[in-house]
N, C-alpha and C positions, 0 to 999 in steps of 0.2 A: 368680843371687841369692846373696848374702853368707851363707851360714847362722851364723848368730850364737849362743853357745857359751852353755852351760846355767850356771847359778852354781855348783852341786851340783857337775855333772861338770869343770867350770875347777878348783876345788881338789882333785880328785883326779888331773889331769891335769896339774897345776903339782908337787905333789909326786913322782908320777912322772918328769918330767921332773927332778925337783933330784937324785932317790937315782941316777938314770940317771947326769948328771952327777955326780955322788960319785963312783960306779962307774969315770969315764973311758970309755964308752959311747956308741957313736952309735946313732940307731935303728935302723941295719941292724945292725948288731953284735948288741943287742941280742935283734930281729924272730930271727934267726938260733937262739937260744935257745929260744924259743917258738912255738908256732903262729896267729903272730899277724904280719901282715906289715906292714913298714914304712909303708906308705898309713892302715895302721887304727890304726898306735901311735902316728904321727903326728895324726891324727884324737881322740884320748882324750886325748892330750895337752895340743891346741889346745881341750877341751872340747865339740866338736862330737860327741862320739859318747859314749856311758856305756862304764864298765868292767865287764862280765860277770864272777862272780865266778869262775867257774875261769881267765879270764886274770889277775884281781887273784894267784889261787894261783899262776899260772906265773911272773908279776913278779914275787912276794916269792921264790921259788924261785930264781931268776935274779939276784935284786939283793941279795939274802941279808939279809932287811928282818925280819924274825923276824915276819910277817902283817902289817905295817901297812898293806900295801895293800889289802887283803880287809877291813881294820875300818874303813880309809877310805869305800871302797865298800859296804861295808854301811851305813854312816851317809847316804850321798847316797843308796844306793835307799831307805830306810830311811820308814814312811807317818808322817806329820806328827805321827800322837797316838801312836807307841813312843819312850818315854823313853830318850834317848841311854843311860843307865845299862842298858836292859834288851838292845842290840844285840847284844851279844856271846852272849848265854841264847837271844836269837830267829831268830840265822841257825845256832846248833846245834841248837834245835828242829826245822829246814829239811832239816840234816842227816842227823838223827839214824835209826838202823833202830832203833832200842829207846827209849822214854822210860821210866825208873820215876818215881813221883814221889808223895811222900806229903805229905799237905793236912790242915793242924790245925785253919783257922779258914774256911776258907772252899772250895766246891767248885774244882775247878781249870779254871784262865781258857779251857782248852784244852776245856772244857766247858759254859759256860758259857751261860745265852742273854742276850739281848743285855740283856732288862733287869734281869735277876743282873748283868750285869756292868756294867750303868750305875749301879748302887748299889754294889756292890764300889768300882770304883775313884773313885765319889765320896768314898765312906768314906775310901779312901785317900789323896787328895787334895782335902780343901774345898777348894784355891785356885784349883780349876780352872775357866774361866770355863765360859762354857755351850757352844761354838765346840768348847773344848778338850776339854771331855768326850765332846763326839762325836766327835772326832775319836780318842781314845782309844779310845770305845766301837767303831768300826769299825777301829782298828788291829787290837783281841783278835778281834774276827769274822774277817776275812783272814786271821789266824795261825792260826783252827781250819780253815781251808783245806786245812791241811798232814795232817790226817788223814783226808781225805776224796778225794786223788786215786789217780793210779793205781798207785801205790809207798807206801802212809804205812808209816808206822812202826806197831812196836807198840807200844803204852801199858800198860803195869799202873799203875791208883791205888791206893793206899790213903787210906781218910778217915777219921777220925772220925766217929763215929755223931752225936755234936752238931753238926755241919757238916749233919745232917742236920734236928735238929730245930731250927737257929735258923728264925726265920720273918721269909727278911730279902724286904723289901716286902711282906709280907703274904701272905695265904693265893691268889691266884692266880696271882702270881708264883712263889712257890714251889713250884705243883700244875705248872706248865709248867716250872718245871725241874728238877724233879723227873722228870715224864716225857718231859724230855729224855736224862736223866742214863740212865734203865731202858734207852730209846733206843739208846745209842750202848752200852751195856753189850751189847746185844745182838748188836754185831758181833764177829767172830772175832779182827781185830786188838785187840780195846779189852777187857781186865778190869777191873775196879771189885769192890773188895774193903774191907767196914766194917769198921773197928773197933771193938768194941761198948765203950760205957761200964763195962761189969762187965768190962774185961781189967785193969783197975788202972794203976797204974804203968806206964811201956813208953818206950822208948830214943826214942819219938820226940816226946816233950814240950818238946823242944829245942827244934823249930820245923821250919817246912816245909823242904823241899829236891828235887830231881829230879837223877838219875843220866840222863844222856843219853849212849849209844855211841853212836859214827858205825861207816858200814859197815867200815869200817877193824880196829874191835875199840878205838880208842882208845875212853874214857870221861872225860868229865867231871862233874863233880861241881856245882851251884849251889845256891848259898845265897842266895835273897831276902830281901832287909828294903824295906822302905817307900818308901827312896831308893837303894838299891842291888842288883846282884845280880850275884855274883861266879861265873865260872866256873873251874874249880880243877881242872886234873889232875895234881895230885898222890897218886902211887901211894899211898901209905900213908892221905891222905883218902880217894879213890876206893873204895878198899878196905873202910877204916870203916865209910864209908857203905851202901856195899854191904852188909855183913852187917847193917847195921842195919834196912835195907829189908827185908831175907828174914827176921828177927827179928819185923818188923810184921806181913810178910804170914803168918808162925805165928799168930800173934797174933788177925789177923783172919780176921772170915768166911768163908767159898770162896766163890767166887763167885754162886751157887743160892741159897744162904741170905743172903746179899748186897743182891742185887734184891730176894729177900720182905724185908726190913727197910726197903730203900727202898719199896715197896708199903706197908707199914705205917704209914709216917712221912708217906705220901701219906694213907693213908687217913687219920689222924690231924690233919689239915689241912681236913677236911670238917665 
């Protein structure tokens, strides 16, 4: 039987196939470079097989592509409701051994429960039909995946203490993510740290943003908006940013007196 080629993996398999030929490359030449053998690179090409993302890393490595096959492949595996704009912020989250990430308006997605974040990203998008926002709302559930297996990362948040008292869907919504939030603070890998309304002023009224390392030591840098979100390792950003996040976390709560303010805001909610 003819196994017939996926659409997703056909265009990541057609453009390998073109840099390959750029290159002057046959697949064995190629297979030769990598740990990938001629049967299977032929197979990814023809679209009959997905590209796993550490081969996408050994083809752009090989074909000197500056990652376009990796952002390829992360677009075909990529789940129906993450906004192409958000791929490149989602498979560094994947990555990452450290997330910091400091949140001005809303708790963070990576946190989220699912009907916090069926309102969030309604908020974000009225155009979304109803198909679409579920499909959203289980994209952000699978991505908090990535802190709960058997390597996550670590996370430090900072939020805003109003992030705390909005009361978005109401008072039962918010009591269940709220003690969601106490939750997840409660593991080793995860801090959550408030920033109290009485700190004034502070470097981070700018707007949100998240420093993601990979185990590597690189760091990137993202900056979300609405329709976009850019990741940036630029040393002298990264940097910025960096002291700005450890400026917040002066700033904010420790951790202990943290959770009692989320306690608070819970009880506050009754």
């Amino acid at each position: 039987m003819q196994i017939k080629p996926k659409p997703e993996w056909l265009k990541v398999g057609q453009e390998i196939r073109r840099l390959r030929s750029a290159n002057r490359m046959s697949q064995d030449q190629l297979s030769q470079l990598m740990t990938l053998s001629p049967a299977m690179l032929s197979s990814i090409e023809r679209g009959i097989r997905g590209c796993k993302p550490e081969f996408a890393e050994e083809l752009d490595t090989a074909l000197q592509t500056g990652g376009r096959v990796l952002r390829l492949v992360g677009k075909a595996n990529a789940d129906p409701g993450t906004p192409t704009w958000f791929l490149d912020v989602e498979r560094l989250q994947h990555q990452a051994a450290e997330i910091r990430q400091f949140q001005l308006g809303w708790l963070p997605g990576l946190l989220q429960t699912e009907d916090y974040a069926r309102l969030a990203l309604r908020a974000g998008d009225l155009s979304l039909s109803t198909t679409g926002l579920q499909q959203a709302v289980n994209a952000r559930l699978k991505r908090q995946e990535l802190l709960w297996g058997e390597n996550p990362p670590l996370l430090f948040v900072v939020l805003e203490e109003g992030v705390l008292c909005r009361p978005i869907g109401g008072r039962d919504i918010m009591t269940r993510q709220l003690d969601q939030l106490l939750s997840a603070a409660g593991h080793a890998h995860i801090t959550v740290q408030v920033l109290p309304m009485n700190a004034g002023p502070h470097p981070g009224l700018d707007g949100t943003f998240q420093l993601l390392r990979l185990p590597r030591r690189e760091t990137f840098l993202a900056l979300e908006s609405r329709v976009s979100a850019d990741a940036d390792d630029d040393a002298d950003h990264v940097n910025e940013y960096t002291q700005v996040f450890e400026d917040l976390r002066a700033l904010a709560l420790a951790p202990q007196e943290s959770a009692d303010l989320i306690r608070k805001a819970r009880g506050d909610l009754q």
